[in-house]
C-alpha positions as YAML, in Angstrom:
chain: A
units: angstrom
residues:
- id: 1
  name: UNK
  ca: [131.14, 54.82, 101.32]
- id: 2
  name: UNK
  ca: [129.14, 54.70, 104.36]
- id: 3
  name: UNK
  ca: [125.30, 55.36, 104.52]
- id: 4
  name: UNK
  ca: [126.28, 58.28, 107.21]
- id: 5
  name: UNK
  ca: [129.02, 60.02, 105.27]
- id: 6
  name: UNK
  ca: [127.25, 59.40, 102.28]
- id: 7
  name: UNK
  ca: [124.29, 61.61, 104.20]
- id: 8
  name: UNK
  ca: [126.83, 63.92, 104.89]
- id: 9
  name: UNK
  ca: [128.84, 64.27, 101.74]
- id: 10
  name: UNK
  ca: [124.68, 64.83, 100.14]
- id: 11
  name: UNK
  ca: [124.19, 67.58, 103.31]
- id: 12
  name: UNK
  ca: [126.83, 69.28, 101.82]
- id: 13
  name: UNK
  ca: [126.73, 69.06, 98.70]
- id: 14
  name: UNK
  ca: [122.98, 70.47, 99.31]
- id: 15
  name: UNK
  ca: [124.01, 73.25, 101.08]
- id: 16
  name: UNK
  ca: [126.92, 74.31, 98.94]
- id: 17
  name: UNK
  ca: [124.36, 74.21, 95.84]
- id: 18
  name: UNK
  ca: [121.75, 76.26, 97.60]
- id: 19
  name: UNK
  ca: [124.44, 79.14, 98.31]
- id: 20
  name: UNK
  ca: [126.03, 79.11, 94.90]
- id: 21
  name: UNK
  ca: [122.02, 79.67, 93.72]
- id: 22
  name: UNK
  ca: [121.59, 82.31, 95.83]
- id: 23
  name: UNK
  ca: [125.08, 84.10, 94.41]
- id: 24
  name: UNK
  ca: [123.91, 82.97, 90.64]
- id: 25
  name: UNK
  ca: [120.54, 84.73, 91.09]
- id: 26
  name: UNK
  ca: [122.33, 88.11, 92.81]
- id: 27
  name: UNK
  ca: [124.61, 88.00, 89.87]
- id: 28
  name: UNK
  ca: [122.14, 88.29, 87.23]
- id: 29
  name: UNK
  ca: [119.39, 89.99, 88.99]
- id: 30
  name: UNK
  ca: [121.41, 93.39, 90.43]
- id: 31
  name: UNK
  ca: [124.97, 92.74, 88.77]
- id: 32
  name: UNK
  ca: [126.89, 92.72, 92.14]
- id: 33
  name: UNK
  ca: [129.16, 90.45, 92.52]
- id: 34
  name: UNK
  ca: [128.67, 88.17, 96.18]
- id: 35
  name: UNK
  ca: [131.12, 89.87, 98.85]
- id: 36
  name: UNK
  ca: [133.94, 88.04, 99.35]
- id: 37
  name: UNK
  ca: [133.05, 85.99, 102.94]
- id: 38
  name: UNK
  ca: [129.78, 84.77, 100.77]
- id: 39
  name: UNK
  ca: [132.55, 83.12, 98.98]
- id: 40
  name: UNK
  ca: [135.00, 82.29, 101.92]
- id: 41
  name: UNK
  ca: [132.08, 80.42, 103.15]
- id: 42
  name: UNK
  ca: [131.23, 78.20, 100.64]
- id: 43
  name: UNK
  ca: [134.89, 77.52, 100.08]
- id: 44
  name: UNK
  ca: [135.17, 76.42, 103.43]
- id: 45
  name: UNK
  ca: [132.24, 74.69, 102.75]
- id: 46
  name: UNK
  ca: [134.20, 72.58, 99.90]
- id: 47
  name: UNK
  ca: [137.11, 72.10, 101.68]
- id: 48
  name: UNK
  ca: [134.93, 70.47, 104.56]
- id: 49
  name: UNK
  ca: [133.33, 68.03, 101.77]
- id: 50
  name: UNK
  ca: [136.93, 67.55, 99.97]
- id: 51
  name: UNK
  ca: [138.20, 66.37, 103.93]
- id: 52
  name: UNK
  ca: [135.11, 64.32, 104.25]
- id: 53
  name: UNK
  ca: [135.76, 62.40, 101.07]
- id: 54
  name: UNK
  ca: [139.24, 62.02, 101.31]
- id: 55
  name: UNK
  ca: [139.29, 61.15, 105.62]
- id: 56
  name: UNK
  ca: [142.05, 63.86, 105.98]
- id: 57
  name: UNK
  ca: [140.40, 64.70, 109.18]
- id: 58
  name: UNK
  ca: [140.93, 61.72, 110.84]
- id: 59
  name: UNK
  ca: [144.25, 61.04, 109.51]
- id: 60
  name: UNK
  ca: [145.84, 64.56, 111.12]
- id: 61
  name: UNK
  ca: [144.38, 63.72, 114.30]
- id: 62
  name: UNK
  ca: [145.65, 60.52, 114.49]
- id: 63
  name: UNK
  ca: [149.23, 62.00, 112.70]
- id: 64
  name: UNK
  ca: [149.11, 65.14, 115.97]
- id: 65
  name: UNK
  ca: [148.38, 62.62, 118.38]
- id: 66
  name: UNK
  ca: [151.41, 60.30, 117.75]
...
């Protein structure tokens, strides 16, 4: 893996962490449950790591193009 998407896959993986925290602690603190874009976020937020692992990205632009 390359030093620059291994920054990014760690970026993510960062970020992801520090929102799944911040649901944990909501969770346990007030017992509410994290409203469902919280979750649509981070999601995303996998799916963007999951494409940057795998190079899907690249591969449907280059598959759209031709």
């Amino acid at each position: 893996m390359s030093q620059s998407k291994r920054e990014q896959v760690i970026s993510h993986l960062r970020y992801i962490r520090q929102e799944l925290r911040e649901m944990h602690q909501g969770v346990r603190q007030d017992g509410l449950l994290p409203e469902a874009g919280e979750i649509r976020g981070v999601m995303a937020q996998m799916e963007a790591l999951l494409e940057l692992l795998e190079g899907k990205t690249s591969k449907k632009a280059k598959a759209e193009a031709g």
